[in-house]
C-alpha positions as CSV (number, residue, x, y, z in Angstrom):
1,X,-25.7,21.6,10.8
2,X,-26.6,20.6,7.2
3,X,-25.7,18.0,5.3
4,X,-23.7,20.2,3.0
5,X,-21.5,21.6,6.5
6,X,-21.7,18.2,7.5
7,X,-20.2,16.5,4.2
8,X,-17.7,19.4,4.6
9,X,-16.6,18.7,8.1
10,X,-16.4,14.6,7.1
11,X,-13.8,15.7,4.6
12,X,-11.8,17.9,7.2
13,X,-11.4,15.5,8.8
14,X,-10.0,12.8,6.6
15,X,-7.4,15.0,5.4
16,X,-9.6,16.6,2.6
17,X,-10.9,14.0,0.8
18,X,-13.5,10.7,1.0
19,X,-15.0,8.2,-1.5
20,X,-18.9,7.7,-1.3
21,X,-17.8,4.5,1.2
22,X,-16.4,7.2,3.7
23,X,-19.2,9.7,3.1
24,X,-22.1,6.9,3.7
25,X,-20.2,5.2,7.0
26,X,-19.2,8.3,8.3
27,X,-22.1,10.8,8.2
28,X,-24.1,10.0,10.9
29,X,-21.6,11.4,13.0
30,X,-22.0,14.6,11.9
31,X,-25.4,14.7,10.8
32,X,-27.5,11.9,13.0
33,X,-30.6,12.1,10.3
34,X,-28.7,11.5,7.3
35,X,-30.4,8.1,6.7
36,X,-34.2,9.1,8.1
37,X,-35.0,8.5,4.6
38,X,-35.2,5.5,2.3
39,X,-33.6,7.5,-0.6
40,X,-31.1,8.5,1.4
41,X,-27.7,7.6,-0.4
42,X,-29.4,8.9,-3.6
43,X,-29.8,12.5,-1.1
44,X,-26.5,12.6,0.0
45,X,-25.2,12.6,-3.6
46,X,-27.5,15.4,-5.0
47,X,-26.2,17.4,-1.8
48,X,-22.4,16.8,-2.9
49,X,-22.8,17.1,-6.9
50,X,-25.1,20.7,-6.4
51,X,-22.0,22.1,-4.5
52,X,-19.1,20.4,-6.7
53,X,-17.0,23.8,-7.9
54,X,-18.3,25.7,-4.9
55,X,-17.2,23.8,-1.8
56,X,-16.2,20.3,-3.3
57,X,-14.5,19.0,-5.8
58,X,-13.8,15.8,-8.0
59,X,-10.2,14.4,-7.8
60,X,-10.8,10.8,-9.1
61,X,-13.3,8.9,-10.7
62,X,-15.0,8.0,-7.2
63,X,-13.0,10.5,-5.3
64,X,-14.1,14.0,-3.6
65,X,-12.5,16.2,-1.9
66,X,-12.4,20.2,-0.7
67,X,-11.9,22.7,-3.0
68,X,-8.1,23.8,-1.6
69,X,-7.3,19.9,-1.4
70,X,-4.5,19.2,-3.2
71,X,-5.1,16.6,-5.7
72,X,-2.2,13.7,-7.3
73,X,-0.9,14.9,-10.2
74,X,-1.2,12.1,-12.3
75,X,0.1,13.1,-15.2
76,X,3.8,13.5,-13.3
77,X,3.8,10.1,-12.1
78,X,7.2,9.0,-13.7
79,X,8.9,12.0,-11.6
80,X,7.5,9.9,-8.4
81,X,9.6,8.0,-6.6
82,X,9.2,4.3,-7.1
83,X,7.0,3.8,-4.7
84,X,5.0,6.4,-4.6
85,X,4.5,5.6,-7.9
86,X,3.1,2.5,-7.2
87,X,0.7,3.8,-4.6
88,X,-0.7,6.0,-7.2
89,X,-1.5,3.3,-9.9
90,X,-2.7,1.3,-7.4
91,X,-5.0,3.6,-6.5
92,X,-6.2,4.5,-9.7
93,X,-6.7,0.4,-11.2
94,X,-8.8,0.1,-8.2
95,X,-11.1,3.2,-9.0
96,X,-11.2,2.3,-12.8
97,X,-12.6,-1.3,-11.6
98,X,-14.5,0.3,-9.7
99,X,-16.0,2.5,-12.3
100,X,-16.5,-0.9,-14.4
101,X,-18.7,-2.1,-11.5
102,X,-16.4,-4.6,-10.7
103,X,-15.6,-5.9,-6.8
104,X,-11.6,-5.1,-6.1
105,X,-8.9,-5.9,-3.8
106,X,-5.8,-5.0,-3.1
107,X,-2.3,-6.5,-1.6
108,X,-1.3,-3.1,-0.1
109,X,-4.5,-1.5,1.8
110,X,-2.2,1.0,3.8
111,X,-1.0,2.6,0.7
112,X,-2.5,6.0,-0.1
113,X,-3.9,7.8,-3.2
114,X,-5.9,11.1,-3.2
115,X,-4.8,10.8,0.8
116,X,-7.3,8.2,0.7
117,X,-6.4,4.8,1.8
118,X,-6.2,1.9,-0.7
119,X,-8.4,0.0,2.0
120,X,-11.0,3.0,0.9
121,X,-10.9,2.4,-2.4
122,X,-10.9,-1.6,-2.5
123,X,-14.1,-2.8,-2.4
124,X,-12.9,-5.8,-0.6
125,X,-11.3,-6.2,2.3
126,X,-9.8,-10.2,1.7
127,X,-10.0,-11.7,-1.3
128,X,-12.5,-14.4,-1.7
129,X,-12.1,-18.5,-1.3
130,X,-12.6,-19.1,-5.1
131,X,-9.9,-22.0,-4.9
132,X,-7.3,-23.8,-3.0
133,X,-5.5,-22.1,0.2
134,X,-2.3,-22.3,-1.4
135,X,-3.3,-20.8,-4.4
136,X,-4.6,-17.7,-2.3
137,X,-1.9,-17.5,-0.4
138,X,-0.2,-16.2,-3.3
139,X,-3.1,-14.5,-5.3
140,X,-3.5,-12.4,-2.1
141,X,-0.4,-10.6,-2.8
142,X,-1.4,-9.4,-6.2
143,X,-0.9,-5.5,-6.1
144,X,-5.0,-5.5,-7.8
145,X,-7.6,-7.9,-8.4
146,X,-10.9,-7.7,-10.1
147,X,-13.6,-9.6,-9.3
148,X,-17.3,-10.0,-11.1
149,X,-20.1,-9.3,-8.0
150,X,-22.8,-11.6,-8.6
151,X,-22.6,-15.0,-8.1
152,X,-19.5,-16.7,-6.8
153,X,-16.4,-14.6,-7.0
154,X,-13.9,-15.0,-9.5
155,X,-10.9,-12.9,-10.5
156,X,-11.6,-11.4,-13.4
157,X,-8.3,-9.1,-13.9
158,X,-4.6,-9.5,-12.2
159,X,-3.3,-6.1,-12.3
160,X,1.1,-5.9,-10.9
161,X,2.3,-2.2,-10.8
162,X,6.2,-2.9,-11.8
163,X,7.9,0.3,-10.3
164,X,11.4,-0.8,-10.9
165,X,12.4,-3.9,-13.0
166,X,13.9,-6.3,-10.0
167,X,10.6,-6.6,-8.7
168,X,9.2,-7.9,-12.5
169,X,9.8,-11.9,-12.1
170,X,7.8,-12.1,-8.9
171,X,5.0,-10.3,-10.7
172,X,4.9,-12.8,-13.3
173,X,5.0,-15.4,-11.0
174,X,2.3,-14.5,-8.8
175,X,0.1,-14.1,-11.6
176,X,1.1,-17.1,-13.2
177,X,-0.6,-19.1,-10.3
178,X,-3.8,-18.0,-12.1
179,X,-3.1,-20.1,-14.9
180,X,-6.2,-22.2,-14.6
181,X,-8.5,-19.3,-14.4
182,X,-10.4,-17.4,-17.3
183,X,-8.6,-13.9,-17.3
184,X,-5.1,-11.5,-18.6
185,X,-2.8,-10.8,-16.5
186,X,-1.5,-6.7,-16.9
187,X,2.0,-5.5,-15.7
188,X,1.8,-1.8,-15.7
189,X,5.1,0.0,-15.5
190,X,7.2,2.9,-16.7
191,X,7.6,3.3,-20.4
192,X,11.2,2.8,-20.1
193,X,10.8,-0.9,-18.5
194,X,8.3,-2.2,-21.6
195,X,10.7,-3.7,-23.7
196,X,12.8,-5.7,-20.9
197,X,9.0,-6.9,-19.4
198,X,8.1,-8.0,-22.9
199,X,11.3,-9.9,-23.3
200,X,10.9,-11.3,-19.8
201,X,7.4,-12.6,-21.0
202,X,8.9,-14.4,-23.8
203,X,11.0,-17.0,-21.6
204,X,10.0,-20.1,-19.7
205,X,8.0,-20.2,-18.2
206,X,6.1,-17.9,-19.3
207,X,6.1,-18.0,-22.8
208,X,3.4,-21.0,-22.8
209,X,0.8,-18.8,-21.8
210,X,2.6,-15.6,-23.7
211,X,-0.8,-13.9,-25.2
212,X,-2.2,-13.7,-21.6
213,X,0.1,-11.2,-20.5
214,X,-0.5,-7.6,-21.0
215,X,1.9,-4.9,-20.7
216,X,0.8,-1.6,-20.0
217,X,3.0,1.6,-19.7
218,X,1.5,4.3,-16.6
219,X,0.7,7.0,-19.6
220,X,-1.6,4.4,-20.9
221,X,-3.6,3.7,-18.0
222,X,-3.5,7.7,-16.7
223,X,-5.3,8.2,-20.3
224,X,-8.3,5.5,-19.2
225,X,-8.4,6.8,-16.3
226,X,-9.0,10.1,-17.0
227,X,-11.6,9.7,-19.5
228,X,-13.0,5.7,-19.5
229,X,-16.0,6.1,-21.3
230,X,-14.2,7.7,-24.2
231,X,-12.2,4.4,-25.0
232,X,-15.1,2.0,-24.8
233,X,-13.3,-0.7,-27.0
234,X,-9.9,-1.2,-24.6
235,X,-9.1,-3.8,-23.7
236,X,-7.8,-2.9,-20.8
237,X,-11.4,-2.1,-19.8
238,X,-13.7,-4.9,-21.6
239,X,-14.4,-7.6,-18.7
240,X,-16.1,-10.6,-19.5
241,X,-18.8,-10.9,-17.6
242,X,-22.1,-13.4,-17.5
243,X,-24.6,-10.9,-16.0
């Protein structure tokens, strides 16, 4: 088998599609020699990217898949259902942090996007004990976090996905338990919901920490996502960072 039929079976058999995580845990099973050599990762990539509009396919910024897989339409994701909606922007703040070479977590690993697992995409599996166990208890539960990787962990971005507007006030309140941390705190939601989450943001408590709130609609973050080197002066996408 080569590695080509082997990335190719991999893929069949997580439903059509892998991130580079899946691809570099997973080969050996299917091709035993895949890391013989000490450039073996930087192989395994030159294998998939000679064969992308052959036999593979992109579908996300860290995403591959086969070429009959059928891929989220992003662009329809206000026709979703709430929360498959949710899934889907989930999924896609975790591959843009990604992209930023950021460490991410997620409150909902089971989710999907892409078929892919949000535990796939998350580069973190818990979220790191950068304060008190009270104050994680909640943070945990944050639909996405972004953390810097060197050094000790910190969050760096709180990212709720509002998919209906009676989950909003829990939202703000789990991000509001970040207070005494250096980073914004983004609610991403339908178009429609912007104007009652921005009035919502302008009461108590809330209001004392007003400008550390962002709100994002889902068309705005579909256009980073599709094209994040193209809007290099977002916000959205400029984490502080020390190294």
């Amino acid at each position: 088998m080569t590695k080509v039929e082997a990335i190719k079976k991999l893929m069949e058999g997580s439903g059509g599609s892998v991130t580079w995580e899946m691809i570099y845990n997973n080969i050996e099973k299917y091709y035993p020699a895949a890391k013989a050599s000490k450039e073996w990762q930087a192989g395994l990539r030159g294998v998939l990217y000679r064969e992308l509009g052959k036999q593979f396919k992109r579908v996300g910024l860290g995403i591959y898949a086969l070429m009959d897989f059928e891929e989220e339409k992003v662009e329809e994701i206000n026709e979703q259902t709430p929360q498959r909606g949710h899934s889907i922007m989930e999924g896609i703040c975790l591959e843009i942090g990604n992209f930023l070479n950021l460490d991410t977590y997620t409150a909902d690993p089971t989710a999907t996007y892409n078929n892919v697992t949000l535990n796939n995409l998350a580069t973190l599996k818990t979220i790191p004990a950068f304060t008190y166990e009270k104050i994680l208890e909640g943070t945990k539960r944050i639909d996405v976090l972004w953390f810097n990787k060197k050094g000790y962990q910190f969050p760096k971005r709180a990212i709720e996905i509002v998919d209906s507007i009676g989950t909003l006030k829990q939202a703000l309140k789990r991000n509001l338990q970040l207070i005494e941390f250096n980073l914004d705190f983004y609610i991403v939601g339908k178009r429609e919901h912007k104007a009652k989450i921005e009035r919502e943001i302008q009461r108590e408590p809330y209001i004392r920490v007003q400008s550390r709130y962002k709100v994002k609609d889902y068309d705005d973050i579909i256009e980073l996502y599709k094209n994040p080197i193209a809007h290099p002066n977002n916000e959205f996408l400029k984490v502080e960072s020390y190294y």
